[in-house]
VEXDREN-2710 file (C-alpha; in Angstrom, 1 decimal):
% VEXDREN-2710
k/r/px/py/pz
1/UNK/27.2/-1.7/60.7
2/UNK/27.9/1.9/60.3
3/UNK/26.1/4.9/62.4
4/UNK/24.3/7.4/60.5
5/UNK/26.8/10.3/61.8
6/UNK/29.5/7.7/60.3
7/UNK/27.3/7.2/56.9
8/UNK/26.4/11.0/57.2
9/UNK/30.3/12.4/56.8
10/UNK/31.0/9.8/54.5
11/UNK/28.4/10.8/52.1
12/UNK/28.9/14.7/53.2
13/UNK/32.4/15.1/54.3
14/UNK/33.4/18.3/55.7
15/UNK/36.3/20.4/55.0
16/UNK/37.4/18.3/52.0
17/UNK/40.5/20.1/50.4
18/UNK/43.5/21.6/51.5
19/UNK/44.1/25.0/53.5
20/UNK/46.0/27.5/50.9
21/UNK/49.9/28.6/52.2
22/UNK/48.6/26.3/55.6
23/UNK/50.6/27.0/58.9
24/UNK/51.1/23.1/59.4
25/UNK/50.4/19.8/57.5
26/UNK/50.3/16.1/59.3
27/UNK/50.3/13.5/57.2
28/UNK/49.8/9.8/58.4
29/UNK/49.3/6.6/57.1
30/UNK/48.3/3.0/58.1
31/UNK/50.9/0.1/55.7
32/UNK/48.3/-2.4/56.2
33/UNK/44.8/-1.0/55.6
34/UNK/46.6/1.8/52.7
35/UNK/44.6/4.3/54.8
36/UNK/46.6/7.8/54.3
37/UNK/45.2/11.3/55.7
38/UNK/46.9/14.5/55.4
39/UNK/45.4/17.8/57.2
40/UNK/46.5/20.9/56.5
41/UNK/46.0/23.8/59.3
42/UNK/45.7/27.5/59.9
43/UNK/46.1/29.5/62.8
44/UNK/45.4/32.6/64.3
45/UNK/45.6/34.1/67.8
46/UNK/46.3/30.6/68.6
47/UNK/43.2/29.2/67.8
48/UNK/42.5/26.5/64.6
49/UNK/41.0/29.4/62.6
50/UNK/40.7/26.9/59.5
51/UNK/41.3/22.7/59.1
52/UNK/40.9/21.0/56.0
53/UNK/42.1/17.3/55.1
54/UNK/42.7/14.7/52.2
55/UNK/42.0/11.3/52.8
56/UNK/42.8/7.8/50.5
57/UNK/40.8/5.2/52.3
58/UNK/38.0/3.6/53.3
59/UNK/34.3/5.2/54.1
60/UNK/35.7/5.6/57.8
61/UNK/38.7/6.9/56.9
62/UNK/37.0/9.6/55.2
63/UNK/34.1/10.0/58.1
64/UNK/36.7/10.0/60.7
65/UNK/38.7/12.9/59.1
66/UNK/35.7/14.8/58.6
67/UNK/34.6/15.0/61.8
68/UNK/37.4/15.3/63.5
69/UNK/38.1/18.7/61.8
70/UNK/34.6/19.8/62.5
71/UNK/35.2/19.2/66.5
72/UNK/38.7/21.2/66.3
73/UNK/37.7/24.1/64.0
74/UNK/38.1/27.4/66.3
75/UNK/39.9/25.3/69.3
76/UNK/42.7/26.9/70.8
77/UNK/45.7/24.2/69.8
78/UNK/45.6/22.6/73.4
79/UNK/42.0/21.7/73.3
80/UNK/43.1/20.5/69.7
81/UNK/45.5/18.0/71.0
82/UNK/43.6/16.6/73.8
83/UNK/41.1/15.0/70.6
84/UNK/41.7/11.5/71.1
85/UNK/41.0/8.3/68.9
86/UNK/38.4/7.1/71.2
87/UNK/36.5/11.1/71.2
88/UNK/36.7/11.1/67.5
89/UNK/35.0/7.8/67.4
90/UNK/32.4/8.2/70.1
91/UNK/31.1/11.7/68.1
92/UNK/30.9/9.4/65.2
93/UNK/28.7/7.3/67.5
94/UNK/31.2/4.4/67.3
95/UNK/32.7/2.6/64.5
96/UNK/33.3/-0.7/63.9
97/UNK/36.0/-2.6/65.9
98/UNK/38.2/-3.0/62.9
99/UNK/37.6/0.3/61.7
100/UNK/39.1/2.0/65.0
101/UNK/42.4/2.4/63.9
102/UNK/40.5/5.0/61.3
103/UNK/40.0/7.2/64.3
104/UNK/43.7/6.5/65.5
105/UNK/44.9/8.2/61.9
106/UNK/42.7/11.4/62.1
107/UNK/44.0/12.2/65.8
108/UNK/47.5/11.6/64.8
109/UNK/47.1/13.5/61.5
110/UNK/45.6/16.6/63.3
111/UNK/48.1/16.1/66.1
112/UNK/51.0/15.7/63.5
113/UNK/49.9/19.1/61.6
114/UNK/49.7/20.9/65.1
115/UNK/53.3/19.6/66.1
116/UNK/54.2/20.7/62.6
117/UNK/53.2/24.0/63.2
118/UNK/54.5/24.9/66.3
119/UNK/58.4/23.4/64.7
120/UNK/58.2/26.1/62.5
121/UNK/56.0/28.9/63.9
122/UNK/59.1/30.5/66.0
123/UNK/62.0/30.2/63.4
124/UNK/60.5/30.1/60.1
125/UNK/57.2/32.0/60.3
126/UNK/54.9/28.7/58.9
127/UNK/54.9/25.3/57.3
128/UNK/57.5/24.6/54.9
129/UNK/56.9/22.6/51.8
130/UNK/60.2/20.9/52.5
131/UNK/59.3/19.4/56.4
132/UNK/56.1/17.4/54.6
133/UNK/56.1/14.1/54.8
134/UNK/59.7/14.0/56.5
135/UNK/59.9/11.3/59.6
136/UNK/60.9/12.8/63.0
137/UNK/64.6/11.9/62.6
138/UNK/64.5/14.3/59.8
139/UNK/62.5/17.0/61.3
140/UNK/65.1/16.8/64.5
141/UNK/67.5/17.5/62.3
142/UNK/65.8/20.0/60.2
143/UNK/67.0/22.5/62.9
144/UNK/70.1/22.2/63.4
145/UNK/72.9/23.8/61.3
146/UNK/75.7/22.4/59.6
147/UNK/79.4/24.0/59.5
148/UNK/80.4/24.5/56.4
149/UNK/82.7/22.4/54.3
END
């Protein structure tokens, strides 16, 4: 069964969409559930001045990446990465045993788009369209310079 702050976001979600020109995008997904969450970020003075996501999955899926940018909005990017699965749940008041794993992909999502952000915030000025949805063997790489041929 399903907590009304659960059934609430679901039915309500906040921040549905996707943060124009963002300064970092995380996008996760779960193979075996088809769960997939993208949030999109901007900051300013180093605080989450604006968090918006897209989610494909089930009514968790959707609660658990609402409310997880509602708790980061205006955060300063630490606080932001100390949200964990088990916070994100417990301000849902709990979900469902075999719905945690929801709560795993919004932390990672936000965490992802943060991480993303901070790659490209010295060197580049911002999120790139070309570093979505690349693995972290590709974003290693993404930095380095090849001679050339």
């Amino acid at each position: 069964m399903y907590s009304q702050k659960v059934m609430d976001h679901f039915s309500n979600p906040r921040n549905v969409g996707e943060v124009p020109d963002p300064d970092g995008v995380g996008t996760v997904g779960n193979p075996v559930c088809g769960d997939l969450m993208k949030i999109t970020i901007r900051v300013k003075d180093g605080r989450l001045q604006d968090v918006k996501f897209l989610t494909f999955g089930c009514g968790a899926a959707i609660a658990t990446s609402s409310m997880v940018t509602e708790m980061v909005k205006g955060k300063t990017l630490e606080e932001a990465l100390q949200v964990t699965n088990k916070a994100v749940a417990e301000a849902l008041d709990g979900l469902p045993p075999i719905k945690m794993h929801c709560s795993n992909l919004a932390a990672d999502a936000l965490h992802a788009a943060i991480k993303d952000y901070l790659a490209h915030r010295d060197g580049k000025g911002g999120h790139t369209e070309e570093s979505e949805g690349k693995g972290p063997e590709e974003k290693e790489s993404e930095g380095r310079e090849e001679s050339p041929q």
